[in-house]
Structure formats: C-alpha cells, structure tokens
C-alpha positions as CSV (number, residue, x, y, z in Angstrom):
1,X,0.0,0.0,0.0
2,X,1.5,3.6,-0.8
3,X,2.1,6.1,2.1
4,X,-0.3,8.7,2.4
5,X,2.1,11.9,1.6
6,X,2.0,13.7,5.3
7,X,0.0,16.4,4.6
8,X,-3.8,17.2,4.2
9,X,-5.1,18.7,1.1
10,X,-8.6,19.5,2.0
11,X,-10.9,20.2,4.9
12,X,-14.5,19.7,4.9
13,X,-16.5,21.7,7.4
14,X,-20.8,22.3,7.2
15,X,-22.5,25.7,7.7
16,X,-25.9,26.0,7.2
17,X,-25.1,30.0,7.6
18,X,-22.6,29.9,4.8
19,X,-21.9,34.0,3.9
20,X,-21.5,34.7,7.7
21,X,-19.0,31.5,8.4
22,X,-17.2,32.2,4.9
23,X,-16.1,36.0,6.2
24,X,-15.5,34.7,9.9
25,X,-12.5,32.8,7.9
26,X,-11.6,35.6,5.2
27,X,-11.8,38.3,8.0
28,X,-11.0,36.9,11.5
29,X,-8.9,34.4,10.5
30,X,-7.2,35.9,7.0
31,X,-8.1,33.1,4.1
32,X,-8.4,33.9,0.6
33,X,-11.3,32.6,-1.2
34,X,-10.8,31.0,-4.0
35,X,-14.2,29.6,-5.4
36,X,-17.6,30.4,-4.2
37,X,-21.1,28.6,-5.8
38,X,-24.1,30.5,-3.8
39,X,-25.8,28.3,-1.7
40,X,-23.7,26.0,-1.4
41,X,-20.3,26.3,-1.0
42,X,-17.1,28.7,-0.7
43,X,-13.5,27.3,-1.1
44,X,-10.8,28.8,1.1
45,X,-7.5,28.9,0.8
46,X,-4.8,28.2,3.4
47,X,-1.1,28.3,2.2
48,X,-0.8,24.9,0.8
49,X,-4.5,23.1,2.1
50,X,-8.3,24.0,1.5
51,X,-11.3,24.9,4.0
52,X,-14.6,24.1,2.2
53,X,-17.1,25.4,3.5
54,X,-20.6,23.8,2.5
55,X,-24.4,24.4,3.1
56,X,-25.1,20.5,4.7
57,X,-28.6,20.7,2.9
58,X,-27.3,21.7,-0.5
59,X,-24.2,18.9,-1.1
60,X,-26.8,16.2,-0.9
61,X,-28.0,16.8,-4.5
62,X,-24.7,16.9,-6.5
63,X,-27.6,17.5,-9.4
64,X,-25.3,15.3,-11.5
65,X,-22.9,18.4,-12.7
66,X,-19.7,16.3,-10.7
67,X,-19.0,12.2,-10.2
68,X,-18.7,13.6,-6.7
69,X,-20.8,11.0,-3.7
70,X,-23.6,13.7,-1.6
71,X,-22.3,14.5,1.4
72,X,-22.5,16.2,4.7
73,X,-22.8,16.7,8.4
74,X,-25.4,17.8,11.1
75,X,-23.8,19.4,14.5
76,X,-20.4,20.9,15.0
77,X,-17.3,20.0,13.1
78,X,-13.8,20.8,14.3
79,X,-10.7,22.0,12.4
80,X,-7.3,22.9,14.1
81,X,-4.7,25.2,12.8
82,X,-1.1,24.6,12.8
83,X,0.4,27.5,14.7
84,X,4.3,28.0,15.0
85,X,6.1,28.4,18.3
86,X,5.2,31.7,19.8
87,X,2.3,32.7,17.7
88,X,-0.6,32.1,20.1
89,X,-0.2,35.3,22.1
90,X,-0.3,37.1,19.1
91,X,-3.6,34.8,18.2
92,X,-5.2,35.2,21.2
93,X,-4.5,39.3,21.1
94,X,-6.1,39.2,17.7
95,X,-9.1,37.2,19.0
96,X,-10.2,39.4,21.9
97,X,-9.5,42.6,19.7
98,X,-12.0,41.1,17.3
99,X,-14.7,40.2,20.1
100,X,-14.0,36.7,19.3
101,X,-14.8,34.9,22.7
102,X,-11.8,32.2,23.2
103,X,-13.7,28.7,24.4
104,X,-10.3,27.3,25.9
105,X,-6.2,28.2,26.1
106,X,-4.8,25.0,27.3
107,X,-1.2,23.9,27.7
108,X,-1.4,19.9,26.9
109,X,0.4,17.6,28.8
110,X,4.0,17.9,27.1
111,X,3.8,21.5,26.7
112,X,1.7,21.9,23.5
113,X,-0.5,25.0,23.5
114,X,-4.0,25.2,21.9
115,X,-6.4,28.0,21.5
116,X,-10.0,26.9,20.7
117,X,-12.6,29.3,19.2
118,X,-15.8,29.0,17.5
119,X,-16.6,30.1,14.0
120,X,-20.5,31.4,13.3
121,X,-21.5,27.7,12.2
122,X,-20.4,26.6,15.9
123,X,-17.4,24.6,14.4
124,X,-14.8,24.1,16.9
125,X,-11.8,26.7,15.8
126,X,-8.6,25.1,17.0
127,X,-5.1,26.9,16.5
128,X,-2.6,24.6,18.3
129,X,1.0,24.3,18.1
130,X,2.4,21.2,16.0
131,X,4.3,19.5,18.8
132,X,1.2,18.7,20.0
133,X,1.3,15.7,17.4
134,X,5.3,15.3,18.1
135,X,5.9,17.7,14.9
136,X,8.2,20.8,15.0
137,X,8.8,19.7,18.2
C-alpha cells in the first residue's frame, strides 16, 4: 500500500449560515477565497491546504454536474490550525481585539498550547501548536 504523503489537502466543514461563516475565515482568520457557488459552497485557501465550507442541505444533490458522492454533516465540526512556536499570544491578542470569545487556552500535557474558538456555524476553531502531534517539536 503507498504512504499517504504527510500532509492534508482538503478540509470539509458544514454551515448551514454559509456568507457569515465564509467571512469569519476571510476576516478573523485571514483566508483567501478561491471559489464560491451561492448556496452551497465557498473554497478557502490556506497556504498549501483547503477549507470548504458547505451548506449540509445543498451537497446532498450533487444534481449530476460532478461524479462527486452527496455528502455532509449535522452538528459541530472541528478544524485545528497549525500554529508555529510563539504565535498564540499574538492569536489570542487578535481574538479578543475582534470580540471573538476564546472557548479554551490550554497547555497539553507535554507542553503543546492550543487556543480553541468558534466560528459562526459553531465549528470548533482550533489553533494549536504542531508539537502537539510530536511535529516541530
């Protein structure tokens, strides 16, 4: 079997209040968007990886355009950003100056830090530093 290559390309998370989550990650947390179908989805960027951001009710009819399985979720997703050593201060400075309510700060057992917010859909927000994992350690 091949190894997966170490990196993921693409992040799924649901909103059924789409325009309202897809600025909460172009203006709180600075992605670009890259493609956007109203109603039912906007693609973000992030460096090398993808946020997609769809409507739950609207990727269960693919209407035949793509060979592409329906899917989605009901409830709250979770996503977690990789953060570099030292950047959660600034993180956490940039959350409360945009009235962004920070759910947890925790230091994990080992000494990994992770911030947790939540984005307008009520999707769990992580930004969490890659030793976490045992990377960049």
């Amino acid at each position: 079997m091949p190894k997966p290559p170490g990196a993921v390309l693409e992040t799924a998370l649901y909103a059924p209040n789409l325009e309202e989550t897809a600025e909460f990650y172009k203006s709180v947390i600075g992605l670009e968007e890259e493609q956007r179908v109203k109603g039912r989805h906007v693609f973000l960027r992030c460096e090398t990886s993808m946020i997609l951001l769809f409507d739950p009710v609207a990727t269960q009819d693919t209407g035949g355009a793509f060979p592409v399985p329906p899917h989605g979720a009901t409830g709250e997703g979770h996503v977690c950003f990789r953060a570099r050593s030292g950047e959660l201060d600034g993180w956490a400075a940039h959350f409360q100056a945009s009235r962004i309510e920070i759910e947890a700060d925790f230091e994990w057992p080992g000494g990994a830090r992770s911030i947790y917010v939540r984005d307008p859909a009520r999707n769990s927000v992580e930004f969490a530093e890659a030793k976490l994992w045992g990377f960049d350690a």
